[in-house]
C-alpha positions, 0 to 999 in steps of 0.5 A, a space after each residue: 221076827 227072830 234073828 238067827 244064831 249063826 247068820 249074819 246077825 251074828 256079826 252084830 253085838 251083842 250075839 243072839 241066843 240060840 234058837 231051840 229046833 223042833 224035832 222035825 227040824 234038821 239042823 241045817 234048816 234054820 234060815 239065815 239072813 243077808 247082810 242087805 237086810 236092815 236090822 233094828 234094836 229100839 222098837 223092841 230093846 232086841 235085834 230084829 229085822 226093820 221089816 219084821 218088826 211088830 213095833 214100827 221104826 223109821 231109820 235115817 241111814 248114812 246114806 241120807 247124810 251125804 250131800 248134805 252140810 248137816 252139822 248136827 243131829 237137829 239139822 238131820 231130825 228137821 228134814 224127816 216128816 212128821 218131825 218139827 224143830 223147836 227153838 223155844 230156850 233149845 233146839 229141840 224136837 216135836 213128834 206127834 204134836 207133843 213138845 221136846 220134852 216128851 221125846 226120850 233122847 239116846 245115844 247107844 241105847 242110854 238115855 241124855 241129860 241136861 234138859 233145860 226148860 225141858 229141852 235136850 239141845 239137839 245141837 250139841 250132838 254131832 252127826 260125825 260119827 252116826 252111823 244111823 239114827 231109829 225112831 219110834 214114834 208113840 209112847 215107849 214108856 213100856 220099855 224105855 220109862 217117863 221121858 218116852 211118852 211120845 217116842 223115842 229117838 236112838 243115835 247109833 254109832 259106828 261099829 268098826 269094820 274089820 282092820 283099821 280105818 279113820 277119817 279126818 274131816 274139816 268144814 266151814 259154816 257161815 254164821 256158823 261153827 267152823 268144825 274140825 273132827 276125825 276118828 280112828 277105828 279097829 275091828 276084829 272078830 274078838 275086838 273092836 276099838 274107837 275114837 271119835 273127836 270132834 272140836 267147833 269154834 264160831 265167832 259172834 255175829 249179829 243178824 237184823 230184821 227190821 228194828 230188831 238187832 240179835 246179837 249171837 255168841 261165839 263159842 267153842 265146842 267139844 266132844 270126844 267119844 271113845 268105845 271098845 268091845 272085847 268078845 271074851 268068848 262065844 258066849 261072854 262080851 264085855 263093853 265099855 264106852 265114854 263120850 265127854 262134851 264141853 262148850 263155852 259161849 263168850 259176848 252178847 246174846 239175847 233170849 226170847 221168853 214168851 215176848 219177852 227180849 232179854 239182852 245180856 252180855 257174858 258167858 255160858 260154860 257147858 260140860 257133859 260126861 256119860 259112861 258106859 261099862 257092860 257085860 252080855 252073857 249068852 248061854 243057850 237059849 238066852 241071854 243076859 246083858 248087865 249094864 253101869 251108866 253114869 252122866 253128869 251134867 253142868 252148867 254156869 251162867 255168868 250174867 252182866 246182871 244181877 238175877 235176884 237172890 242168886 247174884 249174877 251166876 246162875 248154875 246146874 249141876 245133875 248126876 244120874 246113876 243107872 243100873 240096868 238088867 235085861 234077860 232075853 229068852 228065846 223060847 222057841 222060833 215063835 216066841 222070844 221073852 225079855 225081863 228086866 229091871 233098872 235102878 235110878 239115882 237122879 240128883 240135881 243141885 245149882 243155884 236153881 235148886 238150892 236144896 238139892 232134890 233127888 229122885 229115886 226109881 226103881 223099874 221093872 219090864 217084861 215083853 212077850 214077842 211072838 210070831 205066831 205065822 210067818 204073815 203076823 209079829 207082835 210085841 206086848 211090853 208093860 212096866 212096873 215104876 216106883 218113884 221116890 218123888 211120889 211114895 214120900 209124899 204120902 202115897 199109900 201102899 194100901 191104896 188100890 188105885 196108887 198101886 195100880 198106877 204104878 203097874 202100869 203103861 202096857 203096850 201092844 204093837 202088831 205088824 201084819 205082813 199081807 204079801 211081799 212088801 205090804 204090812 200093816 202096823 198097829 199099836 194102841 198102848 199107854 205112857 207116862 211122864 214123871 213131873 221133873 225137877 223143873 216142873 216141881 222144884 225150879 226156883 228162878 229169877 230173870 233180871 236180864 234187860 228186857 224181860 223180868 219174871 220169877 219162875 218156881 216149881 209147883 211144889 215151892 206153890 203148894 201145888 200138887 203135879 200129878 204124873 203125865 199119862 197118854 192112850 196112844 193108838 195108830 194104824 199104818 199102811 206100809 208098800 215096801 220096797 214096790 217096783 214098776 217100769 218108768 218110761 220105759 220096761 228098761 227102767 226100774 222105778 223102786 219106791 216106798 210109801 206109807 200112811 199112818 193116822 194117830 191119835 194120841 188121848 193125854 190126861 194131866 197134861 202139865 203146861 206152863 202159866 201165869 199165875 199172877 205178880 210177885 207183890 215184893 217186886 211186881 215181876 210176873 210170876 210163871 209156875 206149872 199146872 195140870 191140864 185136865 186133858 187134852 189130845 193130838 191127832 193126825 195124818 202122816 203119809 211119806 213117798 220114797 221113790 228112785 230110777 236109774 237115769 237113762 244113758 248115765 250108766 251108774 246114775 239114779 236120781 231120788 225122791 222123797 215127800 212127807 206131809 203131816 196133818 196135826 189137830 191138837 186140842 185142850 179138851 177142857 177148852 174144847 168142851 167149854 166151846 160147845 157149851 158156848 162158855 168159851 170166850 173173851 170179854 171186850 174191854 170197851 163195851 164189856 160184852 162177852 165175844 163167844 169162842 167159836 170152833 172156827 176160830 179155835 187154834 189147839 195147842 200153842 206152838 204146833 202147825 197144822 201142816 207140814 211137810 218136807 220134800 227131798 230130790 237126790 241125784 248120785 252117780 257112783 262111777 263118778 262119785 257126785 251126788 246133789 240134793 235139794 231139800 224143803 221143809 215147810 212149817 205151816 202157821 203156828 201159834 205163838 203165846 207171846 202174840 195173844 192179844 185178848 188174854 184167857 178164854 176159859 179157866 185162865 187158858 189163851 189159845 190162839 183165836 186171832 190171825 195175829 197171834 200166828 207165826 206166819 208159815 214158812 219153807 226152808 230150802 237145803 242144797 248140797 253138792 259133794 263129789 268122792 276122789 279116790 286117792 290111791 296113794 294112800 288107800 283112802 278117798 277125799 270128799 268135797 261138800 258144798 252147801 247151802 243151807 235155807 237158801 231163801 234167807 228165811 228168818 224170824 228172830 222175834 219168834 225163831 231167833 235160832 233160824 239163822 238166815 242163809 248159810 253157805 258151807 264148804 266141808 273136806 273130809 278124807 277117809 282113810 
């Protein structure tokens, strides 16, 4: 599970403490690692090797990329199984049955804001310079705080390789942006420098499905990454990194809220900055790694209408502060400990939020990784949190259980390793979810043709949200890196398998609702409430197979499938189903039809099956590779189609055929082809794609799924 001072681990930043030798040890005994073998860092917040970790995390690698005419990270996420893309306000994602919301974003290891209705617009992302992305899917609230609680998502950039290198790269997209980027790279044994830009212009279009006509905005993107590592010493590295974003949407657009069509005509500016300065010390057998993150994120609307008290502008700004602490023991060759802490300042302002709420959090962790044999790895996390929003609402220290919810959100996760290539992994830990801005303090009214609503936060309402909390177990089955003979004894089949269940148990579930007419002007009133409980559950099996092609030196072809089955319920309802309380009254006859489990739905918005399939060709003498790739999102339910109103407690659920989203396959190609270009010591790739080649589109329900795209990408690699 421990990585090695003085292997190739310590090429990787920051560098490892040193492993303390046992008295029968000699000092030329102490194992060292291949560069061949995957290293991971956000299952455990520390290095470790992808198939010793006791947390489990999936890797999207580069090589996953190519082929491809993926333009951001949400078009990358849709294709991993167990994944769904979401296109409610944003785009973002679902894992584990739990909704974008609850899925802590990163870049390097630090946390994204600009959520809006809770969403972080996965679009904004540029898979440019990505060097891989880890997911840890279950709560990872233990490590990582309040927006972990169904899992994490890191995007890692790309750490320079030694000398110069850089890259240019253009691509067109229809219905789409056209994207310009390059980059600019140094690397050295003390240091290491890189800039990465990127730039997106798209015209507006309308697309049309029967009667119904969606206009969509032009835009102009920006971002600009630049990062840099000094190793001051053997034992001393300092960092610092910057990334800035910047949009601007100009025309006609529509939003989608719960049925309702909102037409509007203007802009909408967006700009996000985050930065980053570090300092690693390492000494002996430990470590201490001492971090400054700021962001700052704004957003202006400019509406044709007037929206109520706030005129026709509509703005957001949010800054965050973090200071952050984290010291790493290796104790001996079995046990590594990690302490730290962090201290947040979180403010939000616009005129959503006129008077200027803030939180305060201070945090503090610890986890004990050990290894006891060679065959067993496990981690055991917990964390200490004390939010501002909650202790000057009255709380009392002398409160046991207000005490005791505070110390909180343990986590074990164990990887037993049975023989070469199969491992089990398992982990049952708990997670927790602040209540944010929104939920508590949103003070919003649309006016926009089309739709008409106030929406306000719970406290504006007098209601109290209590904190979000989950009990999470799952068990998997992992076959790693297993071979056979396909065909014949002269051809190799490589695969990897797994099967997971999960099951995930959350209380105070908070949900959005109707809670009656604003009687000043008669528009709906919308605001957020606690479910008493509800659960998610599942199934998720992925197969990953290769072999190289018979006569066709260099050439090997690859498959890949993911399925996951997903049962979702509000257990409160559920309940009320047995009980046969459960039901809708028929306006007619007055009788009281019963809601039966058959008829039962789960939660809104959360297919029962889905699943993705990937068929890759690549031949490396040539430089060609292909890819077909499918994603199939099963029926859904979808609130703005309920037809017979609440069942139980003022809560709809789907029970009706029609109160579903059909289900539906996206189909991806991609075609790219290397040619090396000797005169300047680089290569040119060509990329040809065609994206949802089947032209599938929803736009009352998924109005961001835009129909077929055709794109055509060159890059040169220098």
């Amino acid at each position: 599970m421990i990585l090695h001072a003085g292997s190739e681990a310590d090429s990787i930043s920051p560098r490892l403490p040193k492993i303390p030798l046992s008295k029968k040890q000699k000092k030329d005994s102490v194992s060292t690692y291949t560069s061949k073998e995957q290293v991971v860092v956000t299952g455990t917040r520390n290095e470790v090797l992808l198939k010793d970790s006791p947390v489990r995390v999936e890797v999207i690698d580069k090589k996953q990329m190519v082929s491809t005419a993926m333009v951001n990270i949400g078009d990358l996420l849709r294709e991993q199984s167990g994944l769904i893309l979401t296109n409610n306000v944003r785009t973002g994602i679902q894992m584990m049955g739990l909704g974008a919301d609850y899925t802590q974003i990163l870049i390097d290891g630090q946390p994204m804001i600009g959520r809006v209705a809770g969403v972080l617009d996965l679009s904004r992302i540029s898979v440019g310079n990505v060097e891989r992305v880890e997911i840890v899917k279950g709560p990872m609230s233990s490590l990582y705080g309040s927006e972990a609680l169904a899992g994490v998502i890191n995007i890692i950039t790309k750490k320079p390789d030694p000398g110069f290198s850089g890259m240019v790269f253009g691509q067109y997209l229809d219905r789409g942006p056209t994207e310009l980027r390059g980059e600019m790279q140094y690397g050295s044994g003390s240091l290491d420098l890189s800039g990465f830009v990127s730039m997106k212009n798209a015209r507006p279009f309308t697309l049309q499905q029967d009667t119904l006509r969606v206009p969509y905005q032009g835009f102009f993107d920006q971002t600009m990454h630049l990062k840099s590592k000094w190793q001051a010493s053997n034992s001393v590295q300092f960092g610092a990194d910057m990334r800035y974003f910047s949009s601007e949407s100009k025309g006609a657009f529509i939003e989608s809220f719960f049925g309702q069509i909102a037409s509007n005509e203007g802009s909408v500016q967006q700009e996000d900055l985050q930065g980053t300065g570090y300092a690693i010390w390492t000494h002996g057998k430990a470590r201490l790694n001492a971090q400054l993150h700021y962001a700052s994120y704004k957003e202006r609307y400019n509406f044709d209408t007037i929206q109520g008290e706030a005129g026709s502008v509509d703005d957001l700004s949010r800054g965050l502060m973090r200071s952050y602490l984290q010291y790493d023991v290796i104790w001996n060759e079995r046990n590594r400990f990690t302490f730290g802490m962090e201290y947040t300042i979180d403010d939000i302002g616009g005129s959503r939020y006129p008077d200027n709420p803030y939180f305060a959090t201070f945090s503090g962790f610890a986890q004990w990784e050990g290894n006891p044999t060679s065959w067993i790895s496990y981690a055991l996390s917990a964390r200490y949190v004390d939010n501002s929003a909650y202790t000057q609402d009255g709380l009392q220290e002398s409160n046991i259980l207000s005490a005791l919810a505070k110390l909180s959100n343990p986590k074990l996760a164990v990887n037993l390793k049975l023989q070469d290539g199969i491992r089990i992994h398992t982990s049952i830990g708990t997670g927790f979810k602040v209540p944010d801005f929104r939920q508590l303090y949103v003070q919003f009214s649309n006016r926009l043709g089309g739709a008409g609503y106030d929406l306000i936060g719970a406290r504006r309402l007098g209601l109290d949200l209590q904190p979000e909390r989950s009990i999470s177990m799952d068990l998997g089955v992992i076959l790693d890196e297993w071979s056979t003979n396909f065909l014949s004894d002269d051809i190799p089949l490589r695969g990897f398998a797994e099967c997971r269940v999960f099951h995930n148990t959350l209380s105070n579930l908070i949900e959005f609702y109707y809670t009656g007419n604003n009687p000043q002007t008669n528009q709906a009133v919308y605001s957020y409430r606690n479910i008493a409980r509800a659960s998610t559950q599942g199934l998720e099996m992925s197969l990953r197979m290769s072999h190289p092609i018979p006569g066709h030196e260099s050439g090997e072809l690859g498959y890949s499938f993911g399925y996951q089955y997903l049962d979702t319920r509000d257990l409160e309802v559920y309940d009320a189903i047995e009980k046969g309380m459960a039901g809708t009254i028929d306006p007619l006859t007055g009788r009281f039809n019963t809601l039966t489990m058959k008829n039962y739905g789960g939660l809104w918005f959360r297919s029962v099956h889905s699943g993705t399939m990937r068929v890759s060709y690549e031949h490396r003498n040539s430089g060609i590779s292909a890819s077909i790739r499918a994603q199939f999102i099963g029926r859904f339910g979808d609130e703005a189609l309920d037809v017979n109103g609440p069942v139980h407690s003022n809560r709809k659920v789907p029970d009706l055929d029609v109160e579903y989203v059909p289900a539906y396959t996206i189909l991806n190609l991609g075609f790219s082809k290397d040619i090396e270009l000797t005169e300047i010591s680089g290569s040119l790739r060509i990329t040809l794609g065609v994206n949802n080649l089947m032209n599938v589109m929803n736009l009352r329900s998924m109005p961001n799924l835009l129909g077929r795209q055709l794109s055509l990408s060159m890059q040169v690699m220098l």
